[in-house]
N, C-alpha and C positions, 0 to 999 in steps of 0.2 A: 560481523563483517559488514560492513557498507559497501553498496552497491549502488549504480547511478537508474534510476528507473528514469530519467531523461533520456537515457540515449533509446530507450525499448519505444517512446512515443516518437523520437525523433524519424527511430527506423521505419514505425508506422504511418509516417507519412501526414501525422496529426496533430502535430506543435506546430504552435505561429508564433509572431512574437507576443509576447505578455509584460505587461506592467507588473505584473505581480514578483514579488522575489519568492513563492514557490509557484514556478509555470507548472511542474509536473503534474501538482495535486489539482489545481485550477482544470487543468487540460481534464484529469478522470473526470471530477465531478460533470463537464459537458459529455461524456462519451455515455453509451448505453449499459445496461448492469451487464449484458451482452458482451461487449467490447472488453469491459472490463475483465469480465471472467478471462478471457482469452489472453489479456495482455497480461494479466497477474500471474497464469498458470506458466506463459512463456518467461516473467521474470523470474518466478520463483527454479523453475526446471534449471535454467541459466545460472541461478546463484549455486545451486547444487544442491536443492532442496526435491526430496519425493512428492510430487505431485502431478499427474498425468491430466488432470482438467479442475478446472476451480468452474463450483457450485452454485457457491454463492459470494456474494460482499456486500461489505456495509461500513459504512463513513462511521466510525464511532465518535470522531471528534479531532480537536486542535488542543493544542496544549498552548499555555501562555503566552509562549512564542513564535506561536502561526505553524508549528510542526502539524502534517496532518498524520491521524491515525486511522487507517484504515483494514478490518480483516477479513480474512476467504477462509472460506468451508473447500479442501479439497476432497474429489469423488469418495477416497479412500478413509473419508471421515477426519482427516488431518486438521487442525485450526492453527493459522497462522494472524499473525498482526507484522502489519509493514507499518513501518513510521516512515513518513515522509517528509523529510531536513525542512524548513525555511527555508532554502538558498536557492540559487540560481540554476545550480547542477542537479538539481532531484536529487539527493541523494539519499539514499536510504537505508533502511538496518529489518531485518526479518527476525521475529521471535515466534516459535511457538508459543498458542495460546498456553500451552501446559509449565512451561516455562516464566511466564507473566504471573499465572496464577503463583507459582512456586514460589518467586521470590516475592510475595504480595504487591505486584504493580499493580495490579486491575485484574478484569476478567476482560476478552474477548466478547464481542455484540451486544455488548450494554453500554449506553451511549452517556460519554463523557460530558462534562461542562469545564468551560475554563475556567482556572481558580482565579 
């Protein structure tokens, strides 16, 4: 499912405008790991996902095309990975890390390089 995590910074009062054609990713990396925790735990509860507080996060990387990948530890031990569109809309796709590993995408919190 895609998801807009633009509209979740918008709500919070902390998107400006940006040159970049992804503002949403641009916007986390300025925000505290702090911030972030909060704003991921609200996106992810919203998409319909089990998570009552996120832990932790960590940028793991960009993919060829400026997508950013970013994942959270929630309290309950859950790992998820948010990918982060290019585009103008934030748009996004949530996978468990258990699921990435599955189909052999990668692992969660081991940090990517662009090919």
């Amino acid at each position: 499912m895609v998801h807009s995590l633009i509209v979740f910074l918008l709500l919070g009062g902390i998107l400006t405008q940006e040159a970049s054609a992804n503002p949403a990713h641009g916007r986390l990396q300025l925000m505290t790991s702090g911030e972030r925790n909060i704003l991921f735990a609200k996106f992810l509860q919203s998409s319909g996902e089990r998570c009552d507080s996120v832990t932790r996060n960590f940028f793991q990387g960009s993919t060829k095309s400026g997508d950013a990948i970013w994942n959270v530890t929630c309290r309950d031990g859950q790992l998820f990975a948010v990918l982060i569109y290019n585009d103008a809309k934030g748009s996004s796709k949530i996978l468990s890390c258990a699921t990435l590993k599955a189909i052999n995408a990668g692992e969660c919190f081991k940090k990517v390089l662009r090919e």
